[in-house]
C-alpha positions as CSV (number, residue, x, y, z in Angstrom):
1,X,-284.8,-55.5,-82.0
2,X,-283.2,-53.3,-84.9
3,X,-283.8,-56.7,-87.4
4,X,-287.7,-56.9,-86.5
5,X,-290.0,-54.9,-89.1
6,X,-293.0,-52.5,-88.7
7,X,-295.7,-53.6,-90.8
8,X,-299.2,-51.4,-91.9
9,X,-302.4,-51.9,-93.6
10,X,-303.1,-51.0,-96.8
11,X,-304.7,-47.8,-95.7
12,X,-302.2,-47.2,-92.6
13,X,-304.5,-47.9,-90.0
14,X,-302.7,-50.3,-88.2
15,X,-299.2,-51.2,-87.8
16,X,-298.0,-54.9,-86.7
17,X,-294.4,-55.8,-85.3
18,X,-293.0,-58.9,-87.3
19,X,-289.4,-60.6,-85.9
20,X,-287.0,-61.2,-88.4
21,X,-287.5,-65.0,-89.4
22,X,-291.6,-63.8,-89.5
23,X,-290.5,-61.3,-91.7
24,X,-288.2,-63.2,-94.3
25,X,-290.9,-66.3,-93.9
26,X,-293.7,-64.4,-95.1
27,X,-292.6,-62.8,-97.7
28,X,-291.3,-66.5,-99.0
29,X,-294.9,-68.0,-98.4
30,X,-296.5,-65.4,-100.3
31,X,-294.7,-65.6,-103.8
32,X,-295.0,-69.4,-103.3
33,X,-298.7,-68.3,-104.1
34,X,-297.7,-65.8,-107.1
35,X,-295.5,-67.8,-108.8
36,X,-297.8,-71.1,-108.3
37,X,-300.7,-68.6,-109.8
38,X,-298.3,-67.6,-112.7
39,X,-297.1,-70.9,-113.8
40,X,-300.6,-72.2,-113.8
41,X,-301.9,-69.3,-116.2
42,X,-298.4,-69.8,-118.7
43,X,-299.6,-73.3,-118.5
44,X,-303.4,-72.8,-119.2
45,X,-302.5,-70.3,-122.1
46,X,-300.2,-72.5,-123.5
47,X,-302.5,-75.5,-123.6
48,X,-305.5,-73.3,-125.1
49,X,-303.4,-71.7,-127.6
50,X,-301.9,-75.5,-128.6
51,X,-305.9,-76.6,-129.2
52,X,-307.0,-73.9,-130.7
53,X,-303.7,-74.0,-133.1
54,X,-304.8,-77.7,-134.1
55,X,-308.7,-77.3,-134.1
56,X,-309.8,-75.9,-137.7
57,X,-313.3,-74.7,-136.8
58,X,-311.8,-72.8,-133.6
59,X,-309.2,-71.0,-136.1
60,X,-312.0,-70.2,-138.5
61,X,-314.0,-68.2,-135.7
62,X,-311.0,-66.7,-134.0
63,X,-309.5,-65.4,-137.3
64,X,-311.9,-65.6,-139.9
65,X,-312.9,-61.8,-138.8
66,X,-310.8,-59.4,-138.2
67,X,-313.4,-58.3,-135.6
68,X,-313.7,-61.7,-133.8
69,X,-310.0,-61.2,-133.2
70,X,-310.3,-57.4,-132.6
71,X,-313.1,-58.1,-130.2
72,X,-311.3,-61.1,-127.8
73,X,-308.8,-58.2,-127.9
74,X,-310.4,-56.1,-126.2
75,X,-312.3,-58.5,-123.9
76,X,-308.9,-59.4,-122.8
77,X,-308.1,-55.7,-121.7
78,X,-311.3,-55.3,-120.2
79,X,-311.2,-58.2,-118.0
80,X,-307.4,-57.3,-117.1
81,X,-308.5,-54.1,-116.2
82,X,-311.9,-55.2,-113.8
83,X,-309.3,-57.9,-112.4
84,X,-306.7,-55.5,-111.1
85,X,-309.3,-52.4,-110.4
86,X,-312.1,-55.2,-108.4
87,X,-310.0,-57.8,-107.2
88,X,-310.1,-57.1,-103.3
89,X,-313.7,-56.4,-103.3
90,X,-314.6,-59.8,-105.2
91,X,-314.5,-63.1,-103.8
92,X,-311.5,-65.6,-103.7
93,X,-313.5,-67.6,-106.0
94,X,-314.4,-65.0,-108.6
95,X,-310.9,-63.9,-108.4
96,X,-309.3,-67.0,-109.3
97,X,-312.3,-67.7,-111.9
98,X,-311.4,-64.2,-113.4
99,X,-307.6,-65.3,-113.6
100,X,-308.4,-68.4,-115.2
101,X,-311.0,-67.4,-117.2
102,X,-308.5,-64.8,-119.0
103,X,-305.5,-66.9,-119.3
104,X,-308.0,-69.2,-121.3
105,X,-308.7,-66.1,-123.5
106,X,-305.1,-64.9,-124.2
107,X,-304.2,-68.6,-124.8
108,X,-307.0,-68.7,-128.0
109,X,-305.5,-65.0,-129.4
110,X,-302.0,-66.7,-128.7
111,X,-302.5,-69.4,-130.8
112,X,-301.1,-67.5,-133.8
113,X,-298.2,-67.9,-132.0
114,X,-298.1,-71.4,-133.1
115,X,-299.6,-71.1,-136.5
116,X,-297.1,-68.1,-137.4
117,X,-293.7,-69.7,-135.7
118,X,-291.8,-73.1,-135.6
119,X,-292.3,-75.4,-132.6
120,X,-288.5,-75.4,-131.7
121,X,-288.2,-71.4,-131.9
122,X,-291.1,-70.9,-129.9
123,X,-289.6,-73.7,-127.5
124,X,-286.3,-71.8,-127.1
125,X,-287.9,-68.5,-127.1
126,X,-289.4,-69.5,-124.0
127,X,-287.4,-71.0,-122.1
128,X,-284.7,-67.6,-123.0
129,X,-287.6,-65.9,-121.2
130,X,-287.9,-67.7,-118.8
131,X,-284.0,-67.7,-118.0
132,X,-284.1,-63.8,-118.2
133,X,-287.4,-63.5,-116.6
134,X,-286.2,-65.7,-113.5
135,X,-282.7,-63.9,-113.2
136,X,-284.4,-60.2,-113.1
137,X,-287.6,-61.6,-110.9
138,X,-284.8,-62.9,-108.4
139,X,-282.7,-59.6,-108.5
140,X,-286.3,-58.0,-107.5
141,X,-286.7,-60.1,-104.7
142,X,-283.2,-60.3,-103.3
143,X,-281.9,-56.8,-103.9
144,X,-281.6,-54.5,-101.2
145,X,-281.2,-51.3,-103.9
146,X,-284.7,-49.6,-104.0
147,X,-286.4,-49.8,-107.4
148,X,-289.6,-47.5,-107.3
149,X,-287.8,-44.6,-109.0
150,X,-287.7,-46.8,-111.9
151,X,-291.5,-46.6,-111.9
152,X,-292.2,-43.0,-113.6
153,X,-289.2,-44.3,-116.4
154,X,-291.0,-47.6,-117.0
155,X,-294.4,-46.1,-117.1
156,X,-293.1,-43.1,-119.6
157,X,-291.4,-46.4,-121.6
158,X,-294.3,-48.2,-121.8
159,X,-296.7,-45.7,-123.1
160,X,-294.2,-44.2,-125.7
161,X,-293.7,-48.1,-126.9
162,X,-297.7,-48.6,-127.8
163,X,-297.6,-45.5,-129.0
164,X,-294.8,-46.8,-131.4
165,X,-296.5,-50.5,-132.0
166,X,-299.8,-48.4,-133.2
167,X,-298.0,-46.0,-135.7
168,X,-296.0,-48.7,-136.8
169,X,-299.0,-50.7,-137.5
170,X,-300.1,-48.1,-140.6
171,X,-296.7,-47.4,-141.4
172,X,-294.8,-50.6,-141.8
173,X,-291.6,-49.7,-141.4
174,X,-288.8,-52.2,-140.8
175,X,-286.5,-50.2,-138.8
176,X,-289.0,-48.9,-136.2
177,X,-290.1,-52.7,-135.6
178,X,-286.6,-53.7,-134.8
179,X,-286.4,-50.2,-132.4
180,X,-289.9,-51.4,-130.7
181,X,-288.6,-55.3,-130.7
182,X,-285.5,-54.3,-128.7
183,X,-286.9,-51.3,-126.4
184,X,-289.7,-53.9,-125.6
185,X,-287.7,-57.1,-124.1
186,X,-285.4,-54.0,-122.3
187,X,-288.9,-53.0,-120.8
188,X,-290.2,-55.7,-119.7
189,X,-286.9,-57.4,-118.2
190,X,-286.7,-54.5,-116.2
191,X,-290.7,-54.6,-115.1
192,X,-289.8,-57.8,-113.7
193,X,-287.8,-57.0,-111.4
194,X,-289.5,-54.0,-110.7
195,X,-292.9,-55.5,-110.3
196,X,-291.0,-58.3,-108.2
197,X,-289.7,-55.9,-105.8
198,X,-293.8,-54.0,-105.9
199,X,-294.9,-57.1,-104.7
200,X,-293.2,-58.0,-101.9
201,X,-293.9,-54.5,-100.2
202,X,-297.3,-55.9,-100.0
203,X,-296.7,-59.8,-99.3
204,X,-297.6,-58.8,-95.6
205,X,-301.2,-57.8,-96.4
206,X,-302.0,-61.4,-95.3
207,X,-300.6,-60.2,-91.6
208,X,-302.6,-57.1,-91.6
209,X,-306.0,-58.0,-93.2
210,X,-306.1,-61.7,-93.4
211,X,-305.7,-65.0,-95.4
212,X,-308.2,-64.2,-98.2
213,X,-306.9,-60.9,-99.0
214,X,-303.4,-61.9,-99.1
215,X,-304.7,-65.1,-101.5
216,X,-306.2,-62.3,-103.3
217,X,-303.2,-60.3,-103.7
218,X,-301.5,-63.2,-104.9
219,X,-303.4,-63.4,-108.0
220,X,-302.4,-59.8,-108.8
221,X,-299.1,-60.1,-108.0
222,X,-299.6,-63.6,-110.4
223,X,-301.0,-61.2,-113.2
224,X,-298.8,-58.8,-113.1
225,X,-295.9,-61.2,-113.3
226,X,-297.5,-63.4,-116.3
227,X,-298.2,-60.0,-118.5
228,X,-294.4,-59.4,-117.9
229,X,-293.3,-62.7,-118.7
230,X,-295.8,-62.8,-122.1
231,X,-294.7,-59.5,-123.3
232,X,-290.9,-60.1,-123.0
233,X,-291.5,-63.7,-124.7
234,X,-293.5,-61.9,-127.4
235,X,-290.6,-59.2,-127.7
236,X,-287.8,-62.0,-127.8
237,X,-289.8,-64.1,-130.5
238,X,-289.7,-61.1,-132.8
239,X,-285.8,-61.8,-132.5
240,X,-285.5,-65.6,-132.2
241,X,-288.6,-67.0,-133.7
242,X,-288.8,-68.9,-137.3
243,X,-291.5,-68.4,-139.1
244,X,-292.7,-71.6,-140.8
């Protein structure tokens, strides 16, 4: 009876008893879905920001403005932001259309990525993220240390690091973008196994309140996960990438 697991809603109005095979299965199941959802945007984003790399006319309207470019910018942050404030109270199907939909976009304001770097560093770049991302994801998942007292850190690190990239954008020093380069793939290996370990407090929503909210969830927990992975591959490139 001491391996079985106590498990609430969201808003702790009801608790469910799981055994202990239900409560290492579901967990599993669940980030089947996240990780599924996560390879599918890396793969949509990578495949927009490959065509709009090799389509002129698509480079000429993405970057022949700085305000085109400014503007997807910020689309991308407002979408990010209606996705993970909206999510549960939209459908499954806008939910997933609103995942796909911004992969797509941060795949076109990627594609510098491919006009700014070689193919072969931006092919060993990533799969050095994805080593790193994997190992710290699986350290999330697997360790029995609690991480949430890493959250107020991480959050503190994260704002004094844009904070950092935005001064250093007028200022242009050389020494401050190695100090951002390296604080940021610290930051976000460590968010991956933080916001690993996030997500599989809530892998039992499915239990509590259903199939279509726990599909839901998976897409969050898939967006949180892909901006982690992104920014640490954008972080490493600063390091490993070769500029053509």
């Amino acid at each position: 009876m001491s391996d079985n697991q106590i498990v609430s809603n969201r808003d702790g109005s009801g608790t469910m008893q799981l055994s202990a095979e239900d409560a290492a299965r579901i967990p599993a199941q669940f980030f089947s879905q996240v990780y599924g959802w996560m390879a599918a945007g890396l793969a949509i984003t990578g495949g927009m920001a490959l065509f709009t790399a090799a389509t002129p006319a698509l480079q000429q309207f993405v970057f022949g403005t700085r305000f085109v470019f400014i503007g997807l910018i910020i689309l991308e942050l407002v979408v990010v932001g209606f996705l993970s404030a909206r999510i549960f109270q939209w459908t499954r199907a806008q939910a997933q259309a609103a995942f796909i939909g911004y992969a797509l976009l941060n795949g076109v304001t990627l594609s510098v990525v491919f006009l700014a770097y070689t193919a072969d560093s931006i092919a060993s770049t990533f799969f050095t993220t994805a080593l790193m991302f994997g190992v710290m994801s699986a350290f999330g998942y697997f360790t029995k240390s609690d991480l949430s007292g890493w959250g107020k850190l991480l959050s503190m690190a994260l704002i004094g690091l844009v904070i950092a990239m935005v001064v250093n954008m007028f200022w242009g020093n050389s020494t401050l973008n190695l100090l951002v380069s390296f604080v940021g793939v610290i930051l976000f290996t460590a968010l991956a196994a933080y916001d690993t370990q996030k997500l599989k407090q809530i892998a039992f929503i499915g239990v509590t309140e259903g199939e279509d909210m726990s599909h839901k969830a998976s897409i969050l927990g898939a967006l949180t996960l892909y901006l982690d992975f992104v920014n640490l591959f954008l972080f490493l490139l600063r390091f490993f990438g070769r500029r053509r």
